[in-house]
N, C-alpha and C positions, 0 to 999 in steps of 0.2 A: 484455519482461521485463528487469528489471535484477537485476545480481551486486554483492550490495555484500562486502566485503573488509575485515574489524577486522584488523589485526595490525601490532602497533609495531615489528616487525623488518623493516626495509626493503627485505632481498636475498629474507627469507621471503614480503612480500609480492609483490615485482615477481617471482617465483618462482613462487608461486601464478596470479600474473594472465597470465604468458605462458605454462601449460599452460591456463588456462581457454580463453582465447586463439585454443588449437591446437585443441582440444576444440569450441570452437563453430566452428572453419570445419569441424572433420573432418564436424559432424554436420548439416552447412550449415544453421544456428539464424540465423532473422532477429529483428534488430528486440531486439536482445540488446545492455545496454550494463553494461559492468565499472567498479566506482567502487571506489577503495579510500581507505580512511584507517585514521590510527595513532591515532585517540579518538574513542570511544563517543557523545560530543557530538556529533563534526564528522559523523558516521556518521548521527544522528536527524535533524541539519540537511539532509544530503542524503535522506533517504525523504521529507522534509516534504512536498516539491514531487512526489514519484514516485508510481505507481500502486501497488494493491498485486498479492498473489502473485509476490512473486520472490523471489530464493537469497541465504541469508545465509553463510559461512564467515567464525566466528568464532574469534578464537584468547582460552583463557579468562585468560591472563592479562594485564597491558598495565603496564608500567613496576612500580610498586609496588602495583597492585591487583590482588590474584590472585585475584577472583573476576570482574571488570570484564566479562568474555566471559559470563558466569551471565548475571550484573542486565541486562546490556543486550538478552538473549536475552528476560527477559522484558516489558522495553517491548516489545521488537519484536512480540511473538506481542498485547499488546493493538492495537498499531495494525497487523497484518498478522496476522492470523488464518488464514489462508490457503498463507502462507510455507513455504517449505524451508531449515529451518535445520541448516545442520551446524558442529561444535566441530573446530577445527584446532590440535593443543597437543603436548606434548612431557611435560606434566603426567598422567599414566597414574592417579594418586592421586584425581585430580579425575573421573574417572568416574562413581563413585557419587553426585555432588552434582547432574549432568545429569539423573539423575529426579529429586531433590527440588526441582526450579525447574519443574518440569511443563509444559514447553516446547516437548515433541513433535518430540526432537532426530533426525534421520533418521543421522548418525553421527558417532563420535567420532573423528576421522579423529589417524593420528600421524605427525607430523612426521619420527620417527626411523626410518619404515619404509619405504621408499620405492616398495614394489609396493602395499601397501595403500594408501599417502597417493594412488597415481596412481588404483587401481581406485575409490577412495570420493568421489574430486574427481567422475569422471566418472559414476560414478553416482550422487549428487548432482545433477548436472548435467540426466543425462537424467530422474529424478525431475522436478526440479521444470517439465521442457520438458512432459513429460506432465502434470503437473498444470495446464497453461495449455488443454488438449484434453478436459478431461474435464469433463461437465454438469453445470453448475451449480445448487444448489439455487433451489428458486421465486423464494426469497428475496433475489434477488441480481442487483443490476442489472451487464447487460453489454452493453460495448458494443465490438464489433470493427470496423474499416474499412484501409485504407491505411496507418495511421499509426497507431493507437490498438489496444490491446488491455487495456481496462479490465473489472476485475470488483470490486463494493462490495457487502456486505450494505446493502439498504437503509435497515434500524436505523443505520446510519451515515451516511446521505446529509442533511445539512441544506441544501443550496440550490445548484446551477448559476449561474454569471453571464457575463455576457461580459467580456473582455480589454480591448477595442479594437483588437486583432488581427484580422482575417479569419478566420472559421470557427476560432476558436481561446477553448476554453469554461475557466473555471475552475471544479472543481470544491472544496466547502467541506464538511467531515466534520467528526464532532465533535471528532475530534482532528487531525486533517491538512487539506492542501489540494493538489490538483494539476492541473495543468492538459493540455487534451489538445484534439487536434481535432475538432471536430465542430458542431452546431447549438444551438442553444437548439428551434427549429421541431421537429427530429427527436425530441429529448430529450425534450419535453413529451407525444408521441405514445405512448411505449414503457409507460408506466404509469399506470394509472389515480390513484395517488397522485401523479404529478407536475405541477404546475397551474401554467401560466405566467403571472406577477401579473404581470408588467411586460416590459415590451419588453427591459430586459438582466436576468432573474429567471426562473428556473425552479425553483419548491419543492417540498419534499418536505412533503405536510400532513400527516403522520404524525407528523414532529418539530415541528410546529408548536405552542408554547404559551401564545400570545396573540396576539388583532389588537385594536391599533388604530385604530378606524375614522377618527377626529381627525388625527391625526399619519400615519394611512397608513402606515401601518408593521405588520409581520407577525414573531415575534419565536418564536427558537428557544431562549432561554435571557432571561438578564438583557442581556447584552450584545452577542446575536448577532441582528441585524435586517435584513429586505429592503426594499427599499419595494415599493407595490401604486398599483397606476395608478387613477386613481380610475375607470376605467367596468370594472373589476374586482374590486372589494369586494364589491358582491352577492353574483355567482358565487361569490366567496373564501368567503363566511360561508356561503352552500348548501353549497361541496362541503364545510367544516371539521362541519358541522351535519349530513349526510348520513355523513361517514365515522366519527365520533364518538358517533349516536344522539341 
């Protein structure tokens, strides 16, 4: 799981991150990594590449954008549906704005309190630890091992590829991408929707919205394509023709 960390004041942040810090050895949490930045940008750049389901503390204002902690809260809830997000501020006014951005904030944590800002960090904290333990819908590819603890709705999954890393998969979403250990072999196994066209390709034919047979090519939008190995197009147009009617 990762902690990612919005807040432009720099003592607030390294302040926040070394009780996080303290919080994850006290509750001996693996496999837990802390990212902090001072903008909402650099904050999107870094989940690009990340899984999702992990903990957001947001502070809601950021140099001269006093709502910057909202808007960003609700990118994050489209591409992390799953998420723990909680509002870190000193802005007490701004409360009532956290239900009209429909965010599903777990708390408004205050700055200026220092028993509440500790109790709400760490439960926070163990929130979102639990939410990595609890069963996931049908719907939802997951994949746990040594190294990886991925969860996707598979409405979001457009295609698996390899790296050229050793056991090291990239995953492509329609809004993200990130990468994690594991197989393409194993990947293909786990669902009936997911059909390996090529030796570095593992799809999802659900997002699938056109094959071309000519160019060999399998395409999830206008501009998002796999290729398909040609003693696999049959199969491809059975299973896209069987799951489609």
């Amino acid at each position: 799981m990762n902690i990612f960390i919005l807040e432009d004041d720099i003592l607030q942040q390294q302040k926040l991150k070394r009780l996080l810090d303290q919080f994850v050895a006290d509750l001996k949490a693996t496999k837990v990594q802390i990212k902090t930045s001072d903008r909402p940008q650099r904050l999107l750049a870094q989940m690009a590449t990340a899984p999702i389901n992990n903990l957001y503390f947001l502070d809601i204002t950021i140099g001269a954008q006093k709502k910057a902690g909202l808007e960003l809260a609700e990118q994050i809830r489209q591409l992390d549906p799953y998420g723990t997000i909680s509002f870190v501020t000193t802005y007490s006014e701004f409360l009532p704005l956290t239900y009209d951005y429909k965010v599903a904030a777990l708390h408004f944590i205050p700055k200026d309190d220092p028993q509440k800002y500790h109790d709400q960090v760490l439960d926070s904290l163990k929130t979102a630890l639990a939410h990595q333990q609890l069963p996931l819908a049908d719907d939802t590819f997951s994949l746990k091992n040594n190294y990886t603890n991925l969860q996707v709705p598979y409405e979001e999954i457009l295609y698996f590829e390899t790296t050229g890393l050793n056991h090291k998969v990239n995953l492509v979403m329609r809004h993200k991408r990130c990468e994690f250990f594991g197989s393409l072999k194993a990947i293909a196994a786990m669902d009936p929707r997911l059909f390996r066209c090529h030796q570095s390709f593992v799809i999802n034919l659900e997002n699938v919205t056109a094959l071309d047979h000519h160019e060999r090519l399998v395409y999830f939008g206008a501009d998002t394509y796999c290729l398909v190995a040609r003693n696999k197009i049959r199969e491809l147009q059975q299973r896209l023709g069987a799951l489609h009617g």
